[in-house]
Every structure is written in structure tokens, then in C-alpha cells.
ROZA-934322 format. One record per residue (C-alpha): residue number from 1; x, y, z. Coordinates in Angstrom, 3 decimals, decimal comma. Layout:
N
<rec numar="NUM" east="X" north="Y" up="Z"/>
...
END
This chain:
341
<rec numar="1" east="-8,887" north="-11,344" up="-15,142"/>
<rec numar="2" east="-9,104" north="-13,983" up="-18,086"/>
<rec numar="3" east="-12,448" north="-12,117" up="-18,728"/>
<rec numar="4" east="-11,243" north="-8,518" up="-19,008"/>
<rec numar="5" east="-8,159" north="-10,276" up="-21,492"/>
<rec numar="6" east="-10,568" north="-10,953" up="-23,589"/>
<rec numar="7" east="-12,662" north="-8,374" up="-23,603"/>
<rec numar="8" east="-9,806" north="-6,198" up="-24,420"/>
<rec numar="9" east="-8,769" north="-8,253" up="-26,940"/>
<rec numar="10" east="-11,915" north="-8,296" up="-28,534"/>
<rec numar="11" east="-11,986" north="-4,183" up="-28,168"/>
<rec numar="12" east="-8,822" north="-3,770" up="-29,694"/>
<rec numar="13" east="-9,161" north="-5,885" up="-32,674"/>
<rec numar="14" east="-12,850" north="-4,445" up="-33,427"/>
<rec numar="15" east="-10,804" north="-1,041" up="-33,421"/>
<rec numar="16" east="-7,933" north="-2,403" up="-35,762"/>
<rec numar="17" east="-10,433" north="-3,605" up="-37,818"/>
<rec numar="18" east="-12,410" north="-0,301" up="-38,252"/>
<rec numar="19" east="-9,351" north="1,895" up="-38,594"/>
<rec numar="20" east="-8,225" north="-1,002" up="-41,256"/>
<rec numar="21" east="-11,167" north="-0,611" up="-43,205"/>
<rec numar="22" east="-11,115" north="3,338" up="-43,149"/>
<rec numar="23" east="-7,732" north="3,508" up="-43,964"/>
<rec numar="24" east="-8,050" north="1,240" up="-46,798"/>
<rec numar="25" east="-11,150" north="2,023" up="-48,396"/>
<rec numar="26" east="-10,746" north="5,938" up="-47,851"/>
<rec numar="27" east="-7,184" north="6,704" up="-48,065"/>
<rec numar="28" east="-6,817" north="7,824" up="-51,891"/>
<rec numar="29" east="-4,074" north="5,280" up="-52,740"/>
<rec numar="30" east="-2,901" north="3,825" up="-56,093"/>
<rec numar="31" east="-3,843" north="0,383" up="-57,431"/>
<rec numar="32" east="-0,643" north="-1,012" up="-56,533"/>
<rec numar="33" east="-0,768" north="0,290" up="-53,142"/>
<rec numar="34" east="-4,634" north="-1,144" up="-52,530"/>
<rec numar="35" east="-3,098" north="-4,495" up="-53,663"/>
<rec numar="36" east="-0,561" north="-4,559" up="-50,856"/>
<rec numar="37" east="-3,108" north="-3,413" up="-48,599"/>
<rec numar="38" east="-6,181" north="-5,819" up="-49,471"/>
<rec numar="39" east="-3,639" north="-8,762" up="-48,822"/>
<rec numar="40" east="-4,685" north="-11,207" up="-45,688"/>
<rec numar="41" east="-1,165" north="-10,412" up="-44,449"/>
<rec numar="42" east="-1,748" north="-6,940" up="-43,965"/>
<rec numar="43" east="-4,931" north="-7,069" up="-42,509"/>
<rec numar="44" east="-3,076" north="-9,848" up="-39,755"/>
<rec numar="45" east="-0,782" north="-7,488" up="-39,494"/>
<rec numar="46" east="-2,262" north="-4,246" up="-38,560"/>
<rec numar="47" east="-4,863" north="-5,859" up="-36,233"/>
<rec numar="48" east="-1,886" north="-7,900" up="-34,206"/>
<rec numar="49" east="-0,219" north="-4,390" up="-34,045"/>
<rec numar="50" east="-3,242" north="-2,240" up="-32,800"/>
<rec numar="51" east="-3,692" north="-5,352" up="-29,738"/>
<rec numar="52" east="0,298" north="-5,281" up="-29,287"/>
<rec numar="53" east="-0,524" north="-1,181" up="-29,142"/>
<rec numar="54" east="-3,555" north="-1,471" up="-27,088"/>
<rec numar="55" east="-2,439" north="-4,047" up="-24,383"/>
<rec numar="56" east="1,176" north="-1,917" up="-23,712"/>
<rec numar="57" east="-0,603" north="1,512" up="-22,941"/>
<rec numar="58" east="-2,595" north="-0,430" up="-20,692"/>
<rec numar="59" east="0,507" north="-1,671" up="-18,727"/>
<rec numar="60" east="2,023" north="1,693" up="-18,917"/>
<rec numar="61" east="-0,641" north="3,099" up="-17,587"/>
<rec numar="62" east="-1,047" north="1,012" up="-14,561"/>
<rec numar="63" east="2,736" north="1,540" up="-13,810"/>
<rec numar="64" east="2,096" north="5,358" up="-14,519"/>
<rec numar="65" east="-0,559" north="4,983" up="-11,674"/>
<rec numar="66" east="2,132" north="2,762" up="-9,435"/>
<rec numar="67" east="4,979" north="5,282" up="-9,604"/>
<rec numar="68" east="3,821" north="8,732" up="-10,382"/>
<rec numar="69" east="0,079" north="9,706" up="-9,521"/>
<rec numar="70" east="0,965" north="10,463" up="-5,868"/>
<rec numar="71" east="4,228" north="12,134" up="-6,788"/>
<rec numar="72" east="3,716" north="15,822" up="-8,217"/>
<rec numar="73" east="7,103" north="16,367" up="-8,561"/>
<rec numar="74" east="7,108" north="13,865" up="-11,604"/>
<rec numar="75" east="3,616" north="14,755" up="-12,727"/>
<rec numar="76" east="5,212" north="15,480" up="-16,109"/>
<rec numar="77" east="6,306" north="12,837" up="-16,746"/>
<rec numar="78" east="2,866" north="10,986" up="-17,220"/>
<rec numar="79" east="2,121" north="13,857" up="-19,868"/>
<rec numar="80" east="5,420" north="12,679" up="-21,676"/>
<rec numar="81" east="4,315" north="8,921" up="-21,337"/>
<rec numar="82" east="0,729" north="9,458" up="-22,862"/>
<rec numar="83" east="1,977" north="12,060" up="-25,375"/>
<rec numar="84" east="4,586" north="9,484" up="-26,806"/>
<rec numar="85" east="2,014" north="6,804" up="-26,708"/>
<rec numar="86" east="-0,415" north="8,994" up="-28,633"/>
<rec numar="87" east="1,918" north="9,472" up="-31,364"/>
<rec numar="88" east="2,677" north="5,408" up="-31,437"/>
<rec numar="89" east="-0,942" north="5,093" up="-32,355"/>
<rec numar="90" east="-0,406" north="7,736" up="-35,389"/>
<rec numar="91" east="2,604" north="6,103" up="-36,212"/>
<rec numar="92" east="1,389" north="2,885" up="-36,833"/>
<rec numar="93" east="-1,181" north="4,405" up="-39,204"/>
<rec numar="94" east="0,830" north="6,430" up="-41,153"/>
<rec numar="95" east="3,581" north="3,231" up="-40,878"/>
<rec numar="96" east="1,063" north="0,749" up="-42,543"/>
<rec numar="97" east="0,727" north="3,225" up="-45,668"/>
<rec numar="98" east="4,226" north="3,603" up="-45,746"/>
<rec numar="99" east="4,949" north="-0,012" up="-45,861"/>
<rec numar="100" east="2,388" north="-0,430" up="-48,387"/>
<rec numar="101" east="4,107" north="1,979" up="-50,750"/>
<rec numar="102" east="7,184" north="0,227" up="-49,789"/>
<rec numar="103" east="5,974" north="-2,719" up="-50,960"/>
<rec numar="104" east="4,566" north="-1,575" up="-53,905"/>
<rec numar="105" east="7,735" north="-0,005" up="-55,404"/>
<rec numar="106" east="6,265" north="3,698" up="-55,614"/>
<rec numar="107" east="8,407" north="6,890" up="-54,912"/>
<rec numar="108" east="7,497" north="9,649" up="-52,534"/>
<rec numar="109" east="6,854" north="7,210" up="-49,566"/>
<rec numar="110" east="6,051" north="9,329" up="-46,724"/>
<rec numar="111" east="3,934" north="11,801" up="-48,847"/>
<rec numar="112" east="0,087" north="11,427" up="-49,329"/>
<rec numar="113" east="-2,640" north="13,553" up="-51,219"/>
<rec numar="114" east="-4,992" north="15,719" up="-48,801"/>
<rec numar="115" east="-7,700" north="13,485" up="-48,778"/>
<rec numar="116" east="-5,256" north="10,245" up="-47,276"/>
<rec numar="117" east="-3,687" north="13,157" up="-44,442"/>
<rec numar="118" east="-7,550" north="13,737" up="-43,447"/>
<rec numar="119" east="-8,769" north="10,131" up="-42,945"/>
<rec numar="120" east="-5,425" north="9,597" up="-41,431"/>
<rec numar="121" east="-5,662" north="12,401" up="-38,582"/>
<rec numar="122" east="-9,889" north="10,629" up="-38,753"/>
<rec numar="123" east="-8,565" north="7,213" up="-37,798"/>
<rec numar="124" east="-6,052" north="8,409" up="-35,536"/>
<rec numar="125" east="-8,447" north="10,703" up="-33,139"/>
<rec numar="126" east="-11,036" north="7,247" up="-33,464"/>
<rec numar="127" east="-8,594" north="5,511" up="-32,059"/>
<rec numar="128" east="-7,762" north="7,388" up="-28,930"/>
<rec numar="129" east="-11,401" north="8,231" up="-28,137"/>
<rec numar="130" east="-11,741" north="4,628" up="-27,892"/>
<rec numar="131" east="-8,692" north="4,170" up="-25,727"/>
<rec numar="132" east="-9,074" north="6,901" up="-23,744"/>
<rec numar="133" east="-12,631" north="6,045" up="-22,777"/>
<rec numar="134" east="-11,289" north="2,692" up="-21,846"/>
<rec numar="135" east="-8,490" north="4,568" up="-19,408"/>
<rec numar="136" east="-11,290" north="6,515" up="-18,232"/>
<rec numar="137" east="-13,292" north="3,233" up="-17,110"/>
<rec numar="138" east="-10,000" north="1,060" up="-16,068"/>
<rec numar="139" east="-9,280" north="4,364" up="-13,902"/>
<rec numar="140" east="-13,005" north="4,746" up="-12,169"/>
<rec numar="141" east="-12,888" north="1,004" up="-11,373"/>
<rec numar="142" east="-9,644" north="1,145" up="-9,761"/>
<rec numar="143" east="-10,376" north="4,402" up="-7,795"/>
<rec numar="144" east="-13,603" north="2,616" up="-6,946"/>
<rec numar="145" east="-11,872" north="-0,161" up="-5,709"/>
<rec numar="146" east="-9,217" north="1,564" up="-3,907"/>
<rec numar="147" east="-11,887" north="3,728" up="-2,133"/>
<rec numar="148" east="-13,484" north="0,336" up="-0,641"/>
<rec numar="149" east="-10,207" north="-0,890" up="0,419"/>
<rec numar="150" east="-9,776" north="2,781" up="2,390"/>
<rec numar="151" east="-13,180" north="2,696" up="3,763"/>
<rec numar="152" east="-12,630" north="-1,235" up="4,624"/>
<rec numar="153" east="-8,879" north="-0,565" up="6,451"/>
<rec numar="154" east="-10,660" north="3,123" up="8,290"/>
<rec numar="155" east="-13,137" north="0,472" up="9,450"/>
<rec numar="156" east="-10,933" north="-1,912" up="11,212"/>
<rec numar="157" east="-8,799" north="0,965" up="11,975"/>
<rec numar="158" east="-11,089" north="2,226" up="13,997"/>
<rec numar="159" east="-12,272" north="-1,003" up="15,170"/>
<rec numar="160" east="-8,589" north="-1,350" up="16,368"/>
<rec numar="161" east="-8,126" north="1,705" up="18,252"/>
<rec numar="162" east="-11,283" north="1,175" up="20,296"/>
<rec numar="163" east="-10,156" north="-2,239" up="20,849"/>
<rec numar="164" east="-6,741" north="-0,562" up="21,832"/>
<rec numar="165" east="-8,822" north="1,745" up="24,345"/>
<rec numar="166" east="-11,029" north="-0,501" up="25,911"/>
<rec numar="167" east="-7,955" north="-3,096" up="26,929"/>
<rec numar="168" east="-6,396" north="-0,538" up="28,412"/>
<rec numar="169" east="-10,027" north="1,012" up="30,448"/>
<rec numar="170" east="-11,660" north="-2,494" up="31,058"/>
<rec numar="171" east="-12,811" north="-3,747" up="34,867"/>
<rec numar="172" east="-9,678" north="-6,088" up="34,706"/>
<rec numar="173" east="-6,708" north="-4,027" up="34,222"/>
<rec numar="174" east="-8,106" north="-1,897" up="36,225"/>
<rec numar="175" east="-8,674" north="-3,987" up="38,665"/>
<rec numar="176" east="-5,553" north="-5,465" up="39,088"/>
<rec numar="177" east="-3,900" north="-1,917" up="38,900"/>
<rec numar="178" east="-5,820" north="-0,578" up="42,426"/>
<rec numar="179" east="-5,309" north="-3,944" up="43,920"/>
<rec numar="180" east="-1,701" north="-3,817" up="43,795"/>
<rec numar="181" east="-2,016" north="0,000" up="44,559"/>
<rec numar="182" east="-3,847" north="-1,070" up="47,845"/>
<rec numar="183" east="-0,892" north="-3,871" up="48,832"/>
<rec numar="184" east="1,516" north="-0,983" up="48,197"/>
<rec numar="185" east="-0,165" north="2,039" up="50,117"/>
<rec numar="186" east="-0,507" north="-0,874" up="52,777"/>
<rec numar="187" east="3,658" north="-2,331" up="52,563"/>
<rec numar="188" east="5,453" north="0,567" up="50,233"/>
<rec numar="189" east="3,662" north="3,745" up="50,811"/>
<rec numar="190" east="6,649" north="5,399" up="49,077"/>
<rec numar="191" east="6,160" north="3,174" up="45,825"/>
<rec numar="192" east="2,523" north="3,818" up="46,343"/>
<rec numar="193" east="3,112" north="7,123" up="45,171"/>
<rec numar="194" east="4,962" north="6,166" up="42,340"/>
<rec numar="195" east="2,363" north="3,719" up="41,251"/>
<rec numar="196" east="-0,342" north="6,176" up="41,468"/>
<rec numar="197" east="1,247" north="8,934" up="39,230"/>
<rec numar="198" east="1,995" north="6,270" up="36,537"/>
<rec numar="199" east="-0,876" north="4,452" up="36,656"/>
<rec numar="200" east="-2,426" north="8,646" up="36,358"/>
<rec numar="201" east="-0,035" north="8,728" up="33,213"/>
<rec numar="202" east="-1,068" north="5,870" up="31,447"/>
<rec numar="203" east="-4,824" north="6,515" up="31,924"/>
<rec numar="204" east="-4,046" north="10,636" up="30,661"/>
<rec numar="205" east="-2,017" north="9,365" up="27,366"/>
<rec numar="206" east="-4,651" north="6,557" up="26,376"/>
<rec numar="207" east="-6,828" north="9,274" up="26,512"/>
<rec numar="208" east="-5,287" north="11,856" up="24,660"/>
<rec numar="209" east="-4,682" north="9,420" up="21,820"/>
<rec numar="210" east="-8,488" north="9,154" up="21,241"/>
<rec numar="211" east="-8,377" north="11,127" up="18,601"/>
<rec numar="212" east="-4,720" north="10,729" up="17,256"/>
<rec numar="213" east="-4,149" north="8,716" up="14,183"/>
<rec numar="214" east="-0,014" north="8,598" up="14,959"/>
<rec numar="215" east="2,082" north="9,841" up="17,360"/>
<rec numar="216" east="5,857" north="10,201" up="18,127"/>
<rec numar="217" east="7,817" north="7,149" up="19,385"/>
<rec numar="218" east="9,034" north="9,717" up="22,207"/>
<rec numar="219" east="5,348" north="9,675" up="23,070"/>
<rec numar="220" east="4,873" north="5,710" up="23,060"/>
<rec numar="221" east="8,491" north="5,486" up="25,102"/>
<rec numar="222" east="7,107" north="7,459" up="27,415"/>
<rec numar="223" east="4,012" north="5,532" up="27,564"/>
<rec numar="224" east="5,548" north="2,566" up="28,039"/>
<rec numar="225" east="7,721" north="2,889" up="30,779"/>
<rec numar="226" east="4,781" north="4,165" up="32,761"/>
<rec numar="227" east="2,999" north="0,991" up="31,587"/>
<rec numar="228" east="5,697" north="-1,509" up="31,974"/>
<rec numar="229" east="6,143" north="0,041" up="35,460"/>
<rec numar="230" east="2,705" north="-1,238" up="36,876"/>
<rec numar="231" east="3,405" north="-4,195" up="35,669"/>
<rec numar="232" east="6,956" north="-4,242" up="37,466"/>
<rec numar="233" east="5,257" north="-3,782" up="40,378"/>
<rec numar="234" east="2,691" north="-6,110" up="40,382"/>
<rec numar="235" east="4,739" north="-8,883" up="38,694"/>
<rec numar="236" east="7,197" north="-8,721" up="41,335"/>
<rec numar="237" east="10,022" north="-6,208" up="39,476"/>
<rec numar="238" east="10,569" north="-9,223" up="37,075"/>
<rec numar="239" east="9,959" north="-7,820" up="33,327"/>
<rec numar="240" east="11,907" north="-5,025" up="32,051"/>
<rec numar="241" east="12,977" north="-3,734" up="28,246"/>
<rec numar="242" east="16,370" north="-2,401" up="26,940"/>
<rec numar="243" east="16,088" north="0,629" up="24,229"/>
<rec numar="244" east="18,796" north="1,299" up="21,833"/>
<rec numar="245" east="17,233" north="4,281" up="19,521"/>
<rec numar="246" east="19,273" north="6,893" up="18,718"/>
<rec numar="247" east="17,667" north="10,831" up="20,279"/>
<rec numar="248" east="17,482" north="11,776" up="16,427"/>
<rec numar="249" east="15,129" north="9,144" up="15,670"/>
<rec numar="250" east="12,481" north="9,467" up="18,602"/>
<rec numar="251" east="10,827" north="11,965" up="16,445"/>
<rec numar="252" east="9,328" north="9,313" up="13,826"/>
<rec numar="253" east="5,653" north="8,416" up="13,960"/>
<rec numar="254" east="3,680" north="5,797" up="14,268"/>
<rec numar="255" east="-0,046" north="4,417" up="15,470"/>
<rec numar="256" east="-0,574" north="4,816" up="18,786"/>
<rec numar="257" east="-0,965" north="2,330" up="21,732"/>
<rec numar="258" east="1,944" north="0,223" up="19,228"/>
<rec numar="259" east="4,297" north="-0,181" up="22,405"/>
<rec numar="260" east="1,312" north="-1,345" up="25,172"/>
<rec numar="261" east="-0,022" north="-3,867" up="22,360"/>
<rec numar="262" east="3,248" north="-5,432" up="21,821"/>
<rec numar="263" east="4,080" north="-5,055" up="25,793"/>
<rec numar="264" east="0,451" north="-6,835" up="26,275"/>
<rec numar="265" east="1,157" north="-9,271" up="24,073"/>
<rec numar="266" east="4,272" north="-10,374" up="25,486"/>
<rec numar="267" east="2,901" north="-10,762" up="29,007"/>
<rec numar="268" east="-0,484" north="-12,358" up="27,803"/>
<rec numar="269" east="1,447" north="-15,183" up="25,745"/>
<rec numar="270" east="4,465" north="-15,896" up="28,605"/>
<rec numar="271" east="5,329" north="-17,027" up="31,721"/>
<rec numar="272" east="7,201" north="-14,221" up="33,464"/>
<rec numar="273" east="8,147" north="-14,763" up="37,280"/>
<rec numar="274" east="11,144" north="-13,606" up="39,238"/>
<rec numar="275" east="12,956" north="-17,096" up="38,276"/>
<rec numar="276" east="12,105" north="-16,724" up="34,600"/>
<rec numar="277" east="12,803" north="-12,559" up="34,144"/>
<rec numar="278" east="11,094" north="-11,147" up="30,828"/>
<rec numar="279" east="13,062" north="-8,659" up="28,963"/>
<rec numar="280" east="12,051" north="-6,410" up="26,088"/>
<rec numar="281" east="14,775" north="-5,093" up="23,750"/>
<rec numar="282" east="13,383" north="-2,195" up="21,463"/>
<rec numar="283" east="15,812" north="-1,208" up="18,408"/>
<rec numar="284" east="15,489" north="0,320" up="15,075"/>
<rec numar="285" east="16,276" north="-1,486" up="11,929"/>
<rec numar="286" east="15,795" north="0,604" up="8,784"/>
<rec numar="287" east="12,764" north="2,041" up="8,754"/>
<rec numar="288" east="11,100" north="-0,288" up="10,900"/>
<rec numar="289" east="11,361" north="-0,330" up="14,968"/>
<rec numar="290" east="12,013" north="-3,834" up="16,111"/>
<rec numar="291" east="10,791" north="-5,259" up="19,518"/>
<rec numar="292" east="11,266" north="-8,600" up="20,177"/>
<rec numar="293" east="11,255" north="-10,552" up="23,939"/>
<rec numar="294" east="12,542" north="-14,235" up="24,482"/>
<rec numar="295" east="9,675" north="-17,210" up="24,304"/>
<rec numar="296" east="9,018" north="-18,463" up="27,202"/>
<rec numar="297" east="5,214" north="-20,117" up="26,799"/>
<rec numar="298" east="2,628" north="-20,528" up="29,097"/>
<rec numar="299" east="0,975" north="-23,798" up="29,442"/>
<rec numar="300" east="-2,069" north="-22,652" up="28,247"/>
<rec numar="301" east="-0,233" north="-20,530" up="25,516"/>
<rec numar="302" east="-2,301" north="-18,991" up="22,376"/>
<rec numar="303" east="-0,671" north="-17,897" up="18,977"/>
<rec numar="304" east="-0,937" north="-14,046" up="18,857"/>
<rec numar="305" east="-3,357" north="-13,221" up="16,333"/>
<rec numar="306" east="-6,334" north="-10,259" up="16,397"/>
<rec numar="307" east="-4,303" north="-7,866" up="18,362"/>
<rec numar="308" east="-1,332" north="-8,029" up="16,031"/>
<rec numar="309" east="-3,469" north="-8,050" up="12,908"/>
<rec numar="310" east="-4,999" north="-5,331" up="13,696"/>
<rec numar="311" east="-2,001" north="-3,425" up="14,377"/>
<rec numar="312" east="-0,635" north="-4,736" up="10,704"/>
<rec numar="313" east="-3,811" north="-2,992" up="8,877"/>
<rec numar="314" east="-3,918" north="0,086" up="10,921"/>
<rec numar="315" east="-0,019" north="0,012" up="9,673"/>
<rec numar="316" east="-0,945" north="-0,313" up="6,309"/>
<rec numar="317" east="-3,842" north="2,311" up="6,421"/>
<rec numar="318" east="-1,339" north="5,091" up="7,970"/>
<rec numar="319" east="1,808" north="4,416" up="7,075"/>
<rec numar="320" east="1,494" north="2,126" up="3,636"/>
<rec numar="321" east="3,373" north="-1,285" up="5,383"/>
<rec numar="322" east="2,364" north="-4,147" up="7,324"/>
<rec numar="323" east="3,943" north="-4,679" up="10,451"/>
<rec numar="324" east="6,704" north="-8,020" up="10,028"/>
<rec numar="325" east="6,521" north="-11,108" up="12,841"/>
<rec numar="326" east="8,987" north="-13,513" up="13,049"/>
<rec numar="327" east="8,833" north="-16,397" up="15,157"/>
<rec numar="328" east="12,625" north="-18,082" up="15,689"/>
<rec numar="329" east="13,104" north="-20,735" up="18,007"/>
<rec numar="330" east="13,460" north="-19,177" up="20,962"/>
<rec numar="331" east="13,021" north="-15,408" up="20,005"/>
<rec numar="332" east="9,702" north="-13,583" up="18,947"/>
<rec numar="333" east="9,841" north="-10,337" up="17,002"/>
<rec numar="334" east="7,682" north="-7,807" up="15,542"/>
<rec numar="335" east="9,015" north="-5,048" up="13,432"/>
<rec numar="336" east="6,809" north="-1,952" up="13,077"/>
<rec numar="337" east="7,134" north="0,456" up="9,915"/>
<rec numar="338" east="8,109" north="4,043" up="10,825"/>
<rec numar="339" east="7,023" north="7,828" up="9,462"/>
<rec numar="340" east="10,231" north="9,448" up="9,390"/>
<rec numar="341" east="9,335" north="13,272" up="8,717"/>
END
């Protein structure tokens, strides 16, 4: 950063400095008017100026890229922004001559003989080559850069979703699902049933999401109750979640396999038995949907960590926002940004 500073700097006094010298020693101006102009002042002057110049349209055109380059709608108003700052750098020109004459006492101030209007429009279109070229390059970096960030966040995106997959397919899970099928065909044939058609539903909606980048939360609801189910049953009916979202807001998307990596997380990271319940509350809170689940630690307890950062960039990648933890005393939370369409 300190680098590019001065770089620029350097850049935008060499330009003051040329456009000084053409304006001075090819602008048909009096001898009183040459005087004002050959002073040291002027010449501090002009080049502080052209860096005051320079260095602003670079900030306005890294907030024109913040708040409008996505938004057609306001499209024009970029062309505004770079026509006004255009006609700054033709203002301060034509300003120094002016002040010159100013200076010098001389009538007629904002008039100038053919020959000063040429090397004035000369300067002028120097100047913005110059700049421009320099937008050009600050734009190809950034675009560069923001192309290895996407290609970076796809990456672990994809990374993530795999990851997402393969918790919910591996030996283990599965494992434990058909041996607690097998005590229930054995003690609950009824429940068995049950089991069976939402263990079936959890397998069918991991595997529809293969290829899904978001999904409704009506979907991941849905998901989860068939999820949290099996786990009901072979937990011994002690973990359960309480969802307050309004009907008009079940339409809002998000990544998918959210709810079964929060819902994993909660049971990998606590102690749930029938003496110490484990409840889930789900709720919306601006744009984000909030789930949070009392802390009750295992002994051999682990921070969350790659699950739930994975979740944040896959966030970030598709809907722009990092997911939000918060640890309290004795209440965990994670708040998940929303679509809303």
C-alpha cells in the first residue's frame, strides 16, 4: 500500500509537472502573466493541486466500484461522477491561467488567444489519458484479484458441500441409522416404519442437493425434522427444536445441508441424554435465521471450527455475508444470512 502511495504520487506530480511546463511555455501569455506563472509558488501550487486531483478520483472511483458497478439502475450515475471529474481536471488548467491574470492585474480574465485554448484542450486530454490508463490498470488488478478470491471461495465451496455429503453418506451414520432401525423392527415395528421412510427422506434430499447451490428454508425444515427424527429415536426421544418463522418467510434461500450442519454440530459438541434434554430453537432475526441450543459440554468437548467455517465462506460466496457465532455463557448461537427474493 505505502508502495502504490508513492508511486502515485510520483505519477501525479510527473503529470503536474508536464502539463506545468506546457501550459507555461506554450500558452501565448503576456510578460506579466509569465511572471506570475514562472514564480516557485505557482509551480508548488499547481503540482499539489494535480496530486490533490489525482488521489480524489482515485477514491471516487473505488467507491464508484463499492456502490454502483453491480447496480444498473444507477449506472448513470458513474457517467455523471467521471464526467464532473473530467471537467475538474480542465478546470484547474484553465483556473491556473486565470489566477495568473488575476494576479497580474490584466482585464479580460477568462479570455485567451487561439493558440492558449489549443494547448489548453492539449494538456487537458494529456492528462486524462494518463489517468484513465491508470483506472484502466487499478481496475484489471482489482478484477484480477476479485476473480482469485471467487475461484478461491468456489473452491472451498465445493470442498464444503462434499464435505456436507459425505457426513451425511459415511459407514458411521449409516451405521448407526440401520442399527437402531434393527432394535426398532425388533421392539417398535410401528416406529420401524417411520424410521425407515425418514431415514429414505434424508438420504433422497442430500441427494437432490448435489447439484443445488441454495435452496428454500421450507426445503431445509423439511430436512430437518426427518433428520432430527433419527436422532430422536436413537437418542432416546431426548433432543427436539422449537421453530418460530413466520409461512411468508419459508420461501428465502439459503446453502443447503445449513440445518443438518448446525443440528450435527450441536449433537457432536454436547451431552444430550433423557436427564439433560437438548432443544433447538430456530427464529428469524432480520435477515439472518438464528439457531441457537443451550451448552451443555461433553467431557471430551471440541470448539466448533471446520464445519462452521466452511458454512461462513460458502455464505459469503452465495449470499455476500458470513454466517455470525456467538458464544454466551450458557447459550450458543449461529445466525445464518438469508436470500429473500
Amino acid at each position: 500500500m505505502k508502495w502504490n502511495t508513492l508511486l502515485y504520487g510520483l505519477l501525479f506530480s510527473g503529470l503536474g509537472i508536464f502539463s506545468y511546463l506546457l501550459l507555461v511555455n506554450y500558452t501565448e501569455l503576456t510578460p506579466k502573466v509569465a511572471d506570475v506563472l514562472y514564480s516557485k509558488g505557482a509551480f508548488v501550487f499547481f503540482i499539489a493541486a494535480l496530486n490533490v486531483l489525482g488521489y480524489s478520483t482515485l477514491r471516487i472511483s473505488s467507491w464508484i466500484n463499492n456502490q454502483y458497478a453491480l447496480n444498473i439502475r444507477h449506472r448513470w450515475k458513474i457517467t455523471a461522477t467521471y464526467l464532473v471529474v473530467t471537467l475538474l481536471f480542465l478546470l484547474l488548467n484553465y483556473g491556473l491561467l486565470i489566477t495568473a491574470k488575476l494576479l497580474a492585474g490584466l482585464p479580460n480574465l477568462f479570455t485567451f488567444s487561439n493558440g492558449g485554448w489549443r494547448i489548453l484542450i492539449v494538456v487537458w486530454l494529456v492528462e486524462l489519458v494518463i489517468v484513465g490508463l491508470l483506472l484502466a490498470n487499478r481496475s484489471i488488478q482489482n478484477n484480477l484479484k476479485l476473480q482469485q478470491e471467487a475461484a478461491k471461495l468456489q473452491t472451498e465451496n465445493d470442498t464444503a458441500r462434499y464435505a456436507a455429503l459425505q457426513s451425511q453418506l459415511n459407514p458411521h451414520f449409516l451405521f448407526n441409522s440401520l442399527n437402531t432401525l434393527i432394535a426398532e423392527i425388533e421392539y417398535n415395528p410401528g416406529n420401524a416404519v417411520r424410521f425407515t421412510k425418514h431415514l429414505s427422506s434424508v438420504y433422497r434430499y442430500v441427494l437432490q442437493c448435489q447439484d443445488k447451490t441454495l435452496v428454500t428454508l421450507a426445503e431445509e425444515l423439511e430436512f430437518l425434522q426427518s433428520y432430527l427424527f433419527l436422532h430422536e429415536v436413537r437418542l432416546g426421544d431426548c433432543i427436539s427444536y422449537n421453530c418460530c418463522i413466520p409461512s411468508g418467510y419459508t420461501g428465502c434461500m439459503l446453502p443447503p445441508l445449513t440445518l443438518q450442519l448446525l443440528a450435527e454440530n450441536v449433537i457432536n459438541h454436547n451431552s444430550i441424554t433423557l436427564s439433560k434434554p437438548m432443544k433447538i430453537e430456530i427464529c428469524l432475526e432480520e435477515e439472518y435465521l438464528v439457531v441457537s441450543n443451550p451448552i451443555q459440554p461433553k467431557k471430551s468437548h471440541e470448539s466448533p471450527g471446520v464445519g462452521l467455517k466452511n458454512l461462513s465462506n460458502r455464505c459469503l460466496l452465495m449470499l455476500g455475508k458470513e454466517i455470525i457465532i456467538q458464544r454466551e455463557e450458557k447459550v450458543f448461537t449461529v445466525k445464518v444470512p438469508l436470500l429473500y427474493e
